[in-house]
C-alpha positions as a Markdown table, in Angstrom:
| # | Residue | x | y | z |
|---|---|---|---|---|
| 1 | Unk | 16.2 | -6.5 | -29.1 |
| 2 | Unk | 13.5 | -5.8 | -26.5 |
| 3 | Unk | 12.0 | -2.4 | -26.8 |
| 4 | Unk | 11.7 | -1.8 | -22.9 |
| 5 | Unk | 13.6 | -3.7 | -19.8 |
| 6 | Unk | 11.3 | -2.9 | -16.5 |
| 7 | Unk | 12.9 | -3.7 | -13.3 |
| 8 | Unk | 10.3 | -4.5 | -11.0 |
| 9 | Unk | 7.1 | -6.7 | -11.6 |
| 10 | Unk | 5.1 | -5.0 | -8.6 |
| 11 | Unk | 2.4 | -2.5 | -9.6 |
| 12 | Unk | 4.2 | 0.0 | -11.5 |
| 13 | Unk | 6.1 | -2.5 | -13.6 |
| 14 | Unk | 3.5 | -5.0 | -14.4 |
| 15 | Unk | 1.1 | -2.4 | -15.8 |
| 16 | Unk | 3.7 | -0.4 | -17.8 |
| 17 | Unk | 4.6 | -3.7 | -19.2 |
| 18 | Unk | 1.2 | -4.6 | -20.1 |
| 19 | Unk | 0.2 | -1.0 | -21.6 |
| 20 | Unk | 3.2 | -1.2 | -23.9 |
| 21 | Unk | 3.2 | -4.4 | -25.0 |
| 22 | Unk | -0.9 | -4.5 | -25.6 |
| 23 | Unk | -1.4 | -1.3 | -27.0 |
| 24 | Unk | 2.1 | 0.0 | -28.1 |
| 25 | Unk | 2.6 | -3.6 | -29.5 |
| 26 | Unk | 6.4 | -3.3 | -27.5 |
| 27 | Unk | 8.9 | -6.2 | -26.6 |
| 28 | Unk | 9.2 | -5.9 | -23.1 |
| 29 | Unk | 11.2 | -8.5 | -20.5 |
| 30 | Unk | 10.5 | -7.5 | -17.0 |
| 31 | Unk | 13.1 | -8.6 | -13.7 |
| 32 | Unk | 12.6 | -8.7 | -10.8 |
| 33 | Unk | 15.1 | -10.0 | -7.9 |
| 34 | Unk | 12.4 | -12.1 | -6.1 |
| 35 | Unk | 10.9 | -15.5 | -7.3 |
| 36 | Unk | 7.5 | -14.2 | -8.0 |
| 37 | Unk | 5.7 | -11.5 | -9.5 |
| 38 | Unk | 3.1 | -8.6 | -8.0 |
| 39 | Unk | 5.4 | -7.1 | -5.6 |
| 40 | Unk | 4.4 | -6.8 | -2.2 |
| 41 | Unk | 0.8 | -7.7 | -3.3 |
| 42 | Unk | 2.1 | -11.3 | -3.9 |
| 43 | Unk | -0.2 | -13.8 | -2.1 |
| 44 | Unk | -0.3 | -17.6 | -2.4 |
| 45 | Unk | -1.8 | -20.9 | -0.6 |
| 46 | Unk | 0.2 | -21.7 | 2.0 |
| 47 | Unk | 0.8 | -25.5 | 3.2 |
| 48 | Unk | -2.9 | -25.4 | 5.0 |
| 49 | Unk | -4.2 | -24.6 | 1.3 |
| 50 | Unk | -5.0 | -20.5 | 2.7 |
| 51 | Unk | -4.6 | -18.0 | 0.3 |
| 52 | Unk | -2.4 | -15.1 | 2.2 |
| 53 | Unk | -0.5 | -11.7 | 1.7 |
| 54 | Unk | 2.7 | -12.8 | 1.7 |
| 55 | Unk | 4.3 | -9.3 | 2.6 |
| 56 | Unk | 1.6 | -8.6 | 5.1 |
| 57 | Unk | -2.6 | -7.1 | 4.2 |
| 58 | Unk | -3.0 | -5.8 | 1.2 |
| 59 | Unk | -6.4 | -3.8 | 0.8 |
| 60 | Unk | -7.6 | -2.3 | -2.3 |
| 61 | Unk | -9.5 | 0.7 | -2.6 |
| 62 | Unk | -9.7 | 3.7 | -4.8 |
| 63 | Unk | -11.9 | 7.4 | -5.7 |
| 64 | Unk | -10.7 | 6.6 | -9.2 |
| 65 | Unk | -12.7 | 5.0 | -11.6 |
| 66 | Unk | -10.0 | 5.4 | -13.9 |
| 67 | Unk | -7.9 | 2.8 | -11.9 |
| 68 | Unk | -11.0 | 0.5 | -11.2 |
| 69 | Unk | -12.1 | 0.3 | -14.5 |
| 70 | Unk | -8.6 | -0.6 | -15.9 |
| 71 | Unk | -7.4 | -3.0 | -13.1 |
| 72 | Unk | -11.3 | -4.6 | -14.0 |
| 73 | Unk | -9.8 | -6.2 | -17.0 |
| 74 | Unk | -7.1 | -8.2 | -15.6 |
| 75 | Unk | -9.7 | -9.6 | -12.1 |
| 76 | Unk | -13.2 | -9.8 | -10.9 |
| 77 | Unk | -13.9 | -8.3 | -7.7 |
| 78 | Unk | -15.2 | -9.5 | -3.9 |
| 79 | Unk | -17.1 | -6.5 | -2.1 |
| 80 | Unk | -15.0 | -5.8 | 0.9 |
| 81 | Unk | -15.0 | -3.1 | 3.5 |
| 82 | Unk | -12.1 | -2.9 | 5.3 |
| 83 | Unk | -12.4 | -2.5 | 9.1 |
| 84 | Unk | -9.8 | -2.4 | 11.9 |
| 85 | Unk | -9.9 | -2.5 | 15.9 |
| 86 | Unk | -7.4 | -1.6 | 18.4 |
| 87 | Unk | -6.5 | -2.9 | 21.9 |
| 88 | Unk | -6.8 | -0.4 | 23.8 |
| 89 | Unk | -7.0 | -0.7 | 27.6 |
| 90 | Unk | -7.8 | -4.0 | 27.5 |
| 91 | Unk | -10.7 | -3.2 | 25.1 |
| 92 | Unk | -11.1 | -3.4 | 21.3 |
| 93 | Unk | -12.3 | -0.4 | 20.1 |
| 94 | Unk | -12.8 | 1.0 | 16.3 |
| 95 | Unk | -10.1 | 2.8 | 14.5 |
| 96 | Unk | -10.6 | 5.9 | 12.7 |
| 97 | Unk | -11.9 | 6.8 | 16.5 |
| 98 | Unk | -15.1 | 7.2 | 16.4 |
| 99 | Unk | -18.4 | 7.7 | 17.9 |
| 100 | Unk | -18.6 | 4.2 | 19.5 |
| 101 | Unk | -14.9 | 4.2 | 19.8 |
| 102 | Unk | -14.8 | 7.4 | 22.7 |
| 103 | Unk | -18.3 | 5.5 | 24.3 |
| 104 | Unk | -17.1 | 2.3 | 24.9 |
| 105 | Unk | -13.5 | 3.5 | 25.6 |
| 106 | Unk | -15.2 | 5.7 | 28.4 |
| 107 | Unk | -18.3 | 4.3 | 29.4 |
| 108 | Unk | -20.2 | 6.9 | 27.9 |
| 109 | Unk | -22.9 | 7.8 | 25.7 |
| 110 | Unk | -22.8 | 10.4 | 23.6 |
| 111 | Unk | -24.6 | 11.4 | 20.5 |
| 112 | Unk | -22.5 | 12.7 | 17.4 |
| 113 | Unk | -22.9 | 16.3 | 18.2 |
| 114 | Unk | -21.9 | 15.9 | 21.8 |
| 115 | Unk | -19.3 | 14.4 | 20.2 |
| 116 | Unk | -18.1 | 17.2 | 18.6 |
| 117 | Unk | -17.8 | 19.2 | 21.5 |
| 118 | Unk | -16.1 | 16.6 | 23.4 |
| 119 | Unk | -13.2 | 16.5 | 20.6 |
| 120 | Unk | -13.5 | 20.3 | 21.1 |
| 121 | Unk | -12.8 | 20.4 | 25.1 |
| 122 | Unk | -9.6 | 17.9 | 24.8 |
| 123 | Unk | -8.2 | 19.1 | 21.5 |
| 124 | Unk | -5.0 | 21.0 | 21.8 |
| 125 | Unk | -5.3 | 24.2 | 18.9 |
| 126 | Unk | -1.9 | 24.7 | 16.9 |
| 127 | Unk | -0.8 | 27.5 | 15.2 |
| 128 | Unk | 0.5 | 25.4 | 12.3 |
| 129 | Unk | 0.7 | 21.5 | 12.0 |
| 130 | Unk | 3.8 | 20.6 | 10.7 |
| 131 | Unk | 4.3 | 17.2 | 12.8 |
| 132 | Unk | 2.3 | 13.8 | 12.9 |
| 133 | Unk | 1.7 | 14.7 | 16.6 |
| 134 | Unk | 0.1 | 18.4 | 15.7 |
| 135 | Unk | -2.2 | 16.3 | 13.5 |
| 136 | Unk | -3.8 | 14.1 | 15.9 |
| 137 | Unk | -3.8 | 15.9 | 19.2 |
| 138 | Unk | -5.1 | 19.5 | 17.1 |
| 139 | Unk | -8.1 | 16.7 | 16.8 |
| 140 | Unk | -8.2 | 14.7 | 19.4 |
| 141 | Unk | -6.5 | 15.9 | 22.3 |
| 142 | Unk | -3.0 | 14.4 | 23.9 |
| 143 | Unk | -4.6 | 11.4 | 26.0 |
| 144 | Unk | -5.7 | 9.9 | 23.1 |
| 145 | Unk | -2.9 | 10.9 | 21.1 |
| 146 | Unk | -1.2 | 8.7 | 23.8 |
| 147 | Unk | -3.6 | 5.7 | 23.7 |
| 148 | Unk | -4.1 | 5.2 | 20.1 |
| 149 | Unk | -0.8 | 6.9 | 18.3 |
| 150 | Unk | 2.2 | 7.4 | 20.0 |
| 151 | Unk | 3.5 | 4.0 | 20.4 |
| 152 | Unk | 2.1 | 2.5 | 17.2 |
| 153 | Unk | 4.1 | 5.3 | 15.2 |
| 154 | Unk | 7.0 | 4.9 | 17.3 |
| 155 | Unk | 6.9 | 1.2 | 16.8 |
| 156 | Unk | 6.2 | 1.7 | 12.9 |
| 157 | Unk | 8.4 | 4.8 | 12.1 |
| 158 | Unk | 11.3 | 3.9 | 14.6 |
| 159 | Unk | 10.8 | 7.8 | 15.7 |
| 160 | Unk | 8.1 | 9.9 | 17.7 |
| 161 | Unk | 5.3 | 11.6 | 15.7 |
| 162 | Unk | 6.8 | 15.0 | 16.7 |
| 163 | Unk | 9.8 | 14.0 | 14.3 |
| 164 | Unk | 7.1 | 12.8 | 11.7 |
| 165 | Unk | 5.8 | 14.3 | 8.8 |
| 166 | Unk | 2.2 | 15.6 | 9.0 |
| 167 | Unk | 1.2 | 13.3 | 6.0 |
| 168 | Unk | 1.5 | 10.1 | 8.1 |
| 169 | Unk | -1.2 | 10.5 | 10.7 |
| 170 | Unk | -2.9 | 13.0 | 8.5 |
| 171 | Unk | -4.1 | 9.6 | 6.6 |
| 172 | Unk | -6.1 | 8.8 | 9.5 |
| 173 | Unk | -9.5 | 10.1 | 9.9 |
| 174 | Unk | -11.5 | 11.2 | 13.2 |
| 175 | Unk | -15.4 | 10.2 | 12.9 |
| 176 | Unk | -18.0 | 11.8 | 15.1 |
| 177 | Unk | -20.1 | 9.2 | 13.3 |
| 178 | Unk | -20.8 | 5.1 | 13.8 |
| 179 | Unk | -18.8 | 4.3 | 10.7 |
| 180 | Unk | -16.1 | 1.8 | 11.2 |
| 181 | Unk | -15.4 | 1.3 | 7.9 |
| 182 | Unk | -11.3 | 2.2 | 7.8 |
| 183 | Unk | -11.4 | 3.7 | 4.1 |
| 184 | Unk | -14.5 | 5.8 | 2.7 |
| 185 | Unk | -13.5 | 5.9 | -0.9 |
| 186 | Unk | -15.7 | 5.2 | -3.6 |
| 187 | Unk | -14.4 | 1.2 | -5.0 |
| 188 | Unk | -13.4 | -0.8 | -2.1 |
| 189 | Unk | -13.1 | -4.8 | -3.4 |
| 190 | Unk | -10.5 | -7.4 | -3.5 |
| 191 | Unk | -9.5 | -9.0 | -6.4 |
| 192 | Unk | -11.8 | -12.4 | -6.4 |
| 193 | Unk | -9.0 | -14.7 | -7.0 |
| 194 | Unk | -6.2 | -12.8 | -5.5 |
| 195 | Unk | -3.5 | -10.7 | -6.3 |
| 196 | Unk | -1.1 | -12.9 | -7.6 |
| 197 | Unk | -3.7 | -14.1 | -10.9 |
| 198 | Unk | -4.7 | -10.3 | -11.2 |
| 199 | Unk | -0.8 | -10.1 | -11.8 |
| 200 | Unk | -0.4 | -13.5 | -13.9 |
| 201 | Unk | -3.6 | -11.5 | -16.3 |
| 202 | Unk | -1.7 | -8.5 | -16.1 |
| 203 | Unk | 1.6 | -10.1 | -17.8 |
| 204 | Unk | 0.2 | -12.6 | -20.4 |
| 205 | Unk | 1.0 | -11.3 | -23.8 |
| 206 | Unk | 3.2 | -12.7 | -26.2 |
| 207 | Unk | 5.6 | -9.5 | -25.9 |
| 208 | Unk | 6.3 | -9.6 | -22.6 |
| 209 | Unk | 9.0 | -12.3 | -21.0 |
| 210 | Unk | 9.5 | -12.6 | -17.5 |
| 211 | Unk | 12.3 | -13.1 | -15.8 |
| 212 | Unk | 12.5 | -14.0 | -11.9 |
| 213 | Unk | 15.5 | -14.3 | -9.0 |
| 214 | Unk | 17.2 | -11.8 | -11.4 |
| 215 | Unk | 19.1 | -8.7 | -10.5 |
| 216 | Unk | 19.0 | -6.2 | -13.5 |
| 217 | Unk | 22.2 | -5.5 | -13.3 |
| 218 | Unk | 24.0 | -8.7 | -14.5 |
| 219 | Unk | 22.0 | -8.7 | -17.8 |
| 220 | Unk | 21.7 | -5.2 | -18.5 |
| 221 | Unk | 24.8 | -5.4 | -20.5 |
| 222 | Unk | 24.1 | -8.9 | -21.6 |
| 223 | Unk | 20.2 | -8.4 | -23.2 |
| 224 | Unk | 20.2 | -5.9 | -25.6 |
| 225 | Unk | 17.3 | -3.1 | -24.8 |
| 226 | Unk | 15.7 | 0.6 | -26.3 |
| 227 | Unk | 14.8 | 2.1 | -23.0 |
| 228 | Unk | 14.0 | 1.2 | -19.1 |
| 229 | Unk | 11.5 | 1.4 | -16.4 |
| 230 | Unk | 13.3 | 1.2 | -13.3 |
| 231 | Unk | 10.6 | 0.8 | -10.1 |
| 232 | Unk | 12.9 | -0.1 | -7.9 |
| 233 | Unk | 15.2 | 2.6 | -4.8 |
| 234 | Unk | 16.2 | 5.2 | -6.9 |
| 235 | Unk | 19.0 | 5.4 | -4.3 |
| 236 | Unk | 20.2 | 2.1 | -5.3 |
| 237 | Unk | 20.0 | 2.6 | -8.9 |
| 238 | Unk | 22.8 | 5.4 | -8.3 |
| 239 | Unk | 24.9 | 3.4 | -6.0 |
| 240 | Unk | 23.8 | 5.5 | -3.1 |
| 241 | Unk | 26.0 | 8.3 | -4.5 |
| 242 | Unk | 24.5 | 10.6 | -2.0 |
| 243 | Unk | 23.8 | 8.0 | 0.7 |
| 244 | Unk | 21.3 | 5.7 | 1.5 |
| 245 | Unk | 17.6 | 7.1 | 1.8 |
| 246 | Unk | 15.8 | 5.4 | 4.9 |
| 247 | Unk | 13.3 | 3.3 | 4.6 |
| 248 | Unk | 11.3 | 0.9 | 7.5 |
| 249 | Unk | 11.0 | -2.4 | 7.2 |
| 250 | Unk | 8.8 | -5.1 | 8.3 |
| 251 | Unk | 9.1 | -8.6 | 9.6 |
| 252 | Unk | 6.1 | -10.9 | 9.5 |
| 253 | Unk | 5.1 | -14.0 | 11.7 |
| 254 | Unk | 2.9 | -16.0 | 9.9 |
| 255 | Unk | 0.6 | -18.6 | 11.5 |
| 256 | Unk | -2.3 | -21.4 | 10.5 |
| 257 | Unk | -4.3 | -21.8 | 13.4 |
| 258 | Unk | -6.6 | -24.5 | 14.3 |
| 259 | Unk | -9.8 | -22.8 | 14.6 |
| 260 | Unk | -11.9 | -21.5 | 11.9 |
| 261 | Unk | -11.8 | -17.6 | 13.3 |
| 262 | Unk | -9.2 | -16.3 | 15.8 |
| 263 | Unk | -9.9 | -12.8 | 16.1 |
| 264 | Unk | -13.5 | -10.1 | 15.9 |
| 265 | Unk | -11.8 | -8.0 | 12.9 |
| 266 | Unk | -9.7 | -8.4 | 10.0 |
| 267 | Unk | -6.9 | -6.2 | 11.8 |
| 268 | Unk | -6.1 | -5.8 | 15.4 |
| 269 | Unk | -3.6 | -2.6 | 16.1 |
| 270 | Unk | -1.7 | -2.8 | 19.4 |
| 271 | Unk | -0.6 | 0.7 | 19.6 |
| 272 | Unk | 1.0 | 0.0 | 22.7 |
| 273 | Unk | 3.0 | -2.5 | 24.8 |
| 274 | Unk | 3.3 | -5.4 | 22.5 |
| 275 | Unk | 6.4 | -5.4 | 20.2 |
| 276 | Unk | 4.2 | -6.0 | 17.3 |
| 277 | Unk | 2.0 | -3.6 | 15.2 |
| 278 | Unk | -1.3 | -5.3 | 14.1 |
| 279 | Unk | -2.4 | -9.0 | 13.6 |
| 280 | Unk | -4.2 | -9.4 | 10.4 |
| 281 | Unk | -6.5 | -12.5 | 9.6 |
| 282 | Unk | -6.8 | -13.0 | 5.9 |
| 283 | Unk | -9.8 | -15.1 | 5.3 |
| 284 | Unk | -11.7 | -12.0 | 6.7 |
| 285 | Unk | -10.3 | -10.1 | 2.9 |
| 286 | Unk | -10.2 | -13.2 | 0.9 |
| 287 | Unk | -13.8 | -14.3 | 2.1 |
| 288 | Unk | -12.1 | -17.8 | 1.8 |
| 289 | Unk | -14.3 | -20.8 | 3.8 |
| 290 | Unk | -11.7 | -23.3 | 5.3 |
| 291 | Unk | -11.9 | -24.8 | 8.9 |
| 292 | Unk | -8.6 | -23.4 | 10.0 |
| 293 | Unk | -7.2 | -20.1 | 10.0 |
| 294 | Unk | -4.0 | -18.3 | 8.8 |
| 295 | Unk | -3.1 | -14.7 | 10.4 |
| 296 | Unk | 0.1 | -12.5 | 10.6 |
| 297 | Unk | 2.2 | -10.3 | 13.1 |
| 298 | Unk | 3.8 | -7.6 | 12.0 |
| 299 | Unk | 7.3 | -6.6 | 13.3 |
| 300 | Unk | 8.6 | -3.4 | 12.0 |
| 301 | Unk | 12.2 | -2.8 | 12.0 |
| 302 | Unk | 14.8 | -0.5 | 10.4 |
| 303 | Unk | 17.1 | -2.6 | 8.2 |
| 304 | Unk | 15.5 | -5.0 | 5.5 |
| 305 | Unk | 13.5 | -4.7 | 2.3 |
| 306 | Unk | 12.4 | -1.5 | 2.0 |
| 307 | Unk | 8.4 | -0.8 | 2.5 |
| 308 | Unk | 7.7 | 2.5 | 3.3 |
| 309 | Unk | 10.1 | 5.5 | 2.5 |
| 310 | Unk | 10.1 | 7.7 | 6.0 |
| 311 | Unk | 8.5 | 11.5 | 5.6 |
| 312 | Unk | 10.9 | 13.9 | 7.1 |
| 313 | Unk | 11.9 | 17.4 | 6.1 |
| 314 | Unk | 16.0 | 16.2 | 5.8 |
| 315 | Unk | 15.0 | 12.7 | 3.7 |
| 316 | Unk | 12.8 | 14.8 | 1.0 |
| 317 | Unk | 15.9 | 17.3 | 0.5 |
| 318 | Unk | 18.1 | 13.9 | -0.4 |
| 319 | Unk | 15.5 | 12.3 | -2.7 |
| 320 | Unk | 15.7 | 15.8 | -4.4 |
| 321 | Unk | 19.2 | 14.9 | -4.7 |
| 322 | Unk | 18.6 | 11.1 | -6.7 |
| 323 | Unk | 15.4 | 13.2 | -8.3 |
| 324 | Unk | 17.8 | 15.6 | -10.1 |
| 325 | Unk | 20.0 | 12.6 | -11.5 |
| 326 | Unk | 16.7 | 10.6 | -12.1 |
| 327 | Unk | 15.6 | 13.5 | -14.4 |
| 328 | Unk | 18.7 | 14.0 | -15.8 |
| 329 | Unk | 19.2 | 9.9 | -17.1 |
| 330 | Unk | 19.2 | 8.8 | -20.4 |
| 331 | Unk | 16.0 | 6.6 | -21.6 |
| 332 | Unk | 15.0 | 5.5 | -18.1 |
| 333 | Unk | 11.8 | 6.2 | -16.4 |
| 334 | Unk | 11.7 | 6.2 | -12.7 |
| 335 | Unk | 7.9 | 5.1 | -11.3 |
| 336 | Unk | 6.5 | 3.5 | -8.1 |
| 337 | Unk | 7.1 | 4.2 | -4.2 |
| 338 | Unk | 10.4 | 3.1 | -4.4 |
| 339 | Unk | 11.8 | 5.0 | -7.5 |
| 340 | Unk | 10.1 | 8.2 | -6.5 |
| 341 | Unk | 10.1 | 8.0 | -2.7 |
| 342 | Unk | 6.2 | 8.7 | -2.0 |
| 343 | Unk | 4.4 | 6.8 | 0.4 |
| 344 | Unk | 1.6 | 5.7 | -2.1 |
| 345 | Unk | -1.5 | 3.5 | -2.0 |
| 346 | Unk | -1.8 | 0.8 | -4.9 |
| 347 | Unk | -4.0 | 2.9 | -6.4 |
| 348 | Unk | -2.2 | 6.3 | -6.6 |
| 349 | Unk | 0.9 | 3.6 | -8.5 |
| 350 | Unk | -1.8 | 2.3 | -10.7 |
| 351 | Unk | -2.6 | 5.8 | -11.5 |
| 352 | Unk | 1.2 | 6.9 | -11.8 |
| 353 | Unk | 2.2 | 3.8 | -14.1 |
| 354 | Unk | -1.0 | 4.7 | -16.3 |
| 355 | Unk | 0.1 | 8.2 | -16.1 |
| 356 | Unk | 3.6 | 7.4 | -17.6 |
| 357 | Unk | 2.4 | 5.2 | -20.2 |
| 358 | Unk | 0.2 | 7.8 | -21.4 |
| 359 | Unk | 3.1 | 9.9 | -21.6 |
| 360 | Unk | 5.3 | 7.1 | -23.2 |
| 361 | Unk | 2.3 | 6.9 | -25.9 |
| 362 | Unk | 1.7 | 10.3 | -26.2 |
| 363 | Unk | -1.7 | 9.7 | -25.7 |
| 364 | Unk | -3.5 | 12.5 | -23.5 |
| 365 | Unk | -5.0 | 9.9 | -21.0 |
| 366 | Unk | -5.6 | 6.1 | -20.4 |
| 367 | Unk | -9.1 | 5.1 | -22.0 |
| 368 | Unk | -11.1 | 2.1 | -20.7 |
| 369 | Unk | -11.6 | -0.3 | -24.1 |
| 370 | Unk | -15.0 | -0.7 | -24.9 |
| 371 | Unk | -16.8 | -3.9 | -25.9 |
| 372 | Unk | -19.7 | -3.3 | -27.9 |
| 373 | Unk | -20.1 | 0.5 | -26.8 |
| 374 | Unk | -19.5 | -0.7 | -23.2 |
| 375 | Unk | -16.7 | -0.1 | -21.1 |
| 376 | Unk | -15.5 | -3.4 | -19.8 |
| 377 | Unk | -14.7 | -4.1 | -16.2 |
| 378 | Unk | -14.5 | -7.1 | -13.8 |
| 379 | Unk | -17.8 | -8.1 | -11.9 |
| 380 | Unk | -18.0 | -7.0 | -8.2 |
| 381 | Unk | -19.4 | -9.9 | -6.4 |
């Protein structure tokens, strides 16, 4: 008899599963319907012996030392700043736009508080922002709205920005600064030996069994079990009673190229006529040395594996729909992106996962262990 069955071994399900079975002392057995653990934050060597994101960049960074602190046990860390360009009229400029981003775009040379008052002259004022379009062009003005954002969220979203919840663009800063860096937050690092072993740390306790290329449902009857943790759609898990809740999709082109370096950033965004989104170039987050190279296109689409549950007013008022039944189900807690239909960050499921163990626990918060009066946590190298 296993105390817990978690469907999912991504983020959400991994952790759970390790809280419960190392400080709850808990039988666990976790599914999940692919053949490896970690989610979409699976990587692996591929044939050319380069470690990559299978499901496309994955790039950690958190305000939380909570989260840091706790994921510190399970990996040691590579200091990485992430940073992005975009082709933009047959330049690659920084995204967040920023200061050198409007000089270079335009020949110019402005300082950050001229800056300012460019942003100022071309931004359109709105009375409310309600769309991902008010967002960028209350900032920025409509010609750049056009240049950096229209077409990349059409391409991503599979709608226009003026359909689009605020909270999409609103994730994008505007700089009057030099800093190119794409996040800000306090802990940006990779793990040092990827993703995958953070996950392999994460599961190794004698409580927990794993069990891949399984689909919950043909042993939920079979395995005898306490209570679930279902990460998966929520949608799904009700047999899309109320029909199904949209997601986008990706499809990625991998490549190993036979040059050391192939592009000047991590990430390239083509936010315009190219029927791809970005090209990332992993050894740029790995910090792996190897004479050949191994990028990937993205291709969003509308069918698929679901990535990234779409904002709009009419899709929130159908989650509230599975919410209600979520809430309402017997012994199983619904947790991660997918279960609760939030476009989050790893971090904000890290924090959710640790959030409902603490709840499971009844304990008021999760508390680093200590070691000798010291709080333990992964080197940062």
């Amino acid at each position: 008899m296993f105390d817990y069955l978690i469907v999912g071994a991504g983020f959400a399900g991994s952790i759970l599963a390790e809280r419960l079975a190392n400080q709850s002392g808990k039988k666990v057995l976790i599914v999940d319907i692919r053949n490896h653990i970690g989610g979409n934050a699976y990587d692996h060597y591929n044939e050319a012996g380069i470690l990559v994101h299978k499901y496309g960049p994955h790039i950690f960074h958190t305000n939380s030392r909570d989260v840091f602190e706790y994921l510190s046990h399970f990996t040691e860390w590579r200091r990485y700043e992430h940073r992005v360009l975009a082709s933009v009229d047959g330049q690659l400029v920084p995204i967040p736009i920023n200061l050198d981003t409007i000089n270079k775009l335009y020949g110019l040379k402005l300082n950050s508080f001229e800056l300012e008052k460019f942003f100022e002259s071309v931004a359109e004022p709105k009375d409310s922002i309600r769309t991902s379009e008010d967002v960028v062009v209350s900032k920025v003005g409509r010609e750049l709205y056009e240049k950096f954002f229209r077409n990349y969220t059409r391409k991503q979203w599979g709608i226009d920005p003026s359909e689009l919840d605020k909270s999409v663009t609103a994730r994008v800063p505007t700089r009057t600064n030099r800093d190119d860096r794409y996040f800000t937050d306090t802990y940006q690092a990779m793990p040092l030996h990827g993703f995958t072993r953070m996950f392999e740390n994460l599961l190794n306790h004698p409580n927990i069994k794993v069990m891949l290329n399984t689909d919950y449902r043909e042993i939920r009857d079979i395995i005898p079990f306490k209570q679930m943790i279902y990460t998966g759609p929520v949608d799904q898990f009700f047999d899309y009673r109320f029909g199904k809740l949209p997601y986008r999709s990706l499809d990625f082109k991998h490549e190993t190229l036979n040059e050391s370096v192939h592009q000047s950033a991590p990430v390239v965004n083509y936010p315009n006529e190219h029927l791809y989104t970005r090209i990332t170039e992993f050894k740029y987050l790995t910090g792996q040395e190897h004479s050949k190279t191994s990028i990937v296109y993205e291709f969003p689409k509308a069918e698929g594996d679901p990535y990234y549950p779409v904002p709009r007013p009419e899709n929130a008022e159908l989650y509230k729909k599975y919410k209600a039944l979520a809430d309402a189900a017997p012994n199983v807690e619904f947790v991660g992106r997918l279960a609760t239909y939030k476009y989050y960050n790893m971090d904000q499921v890290v924090a959710q996962a640790l959030s409902v163990y603490a709840k499971l626990s009844d304990r008021t918060r999760w508390q680093p262990e200590e070691k000798n009066g010291h709080a333990l946590a992964g080197t940062v190298r």
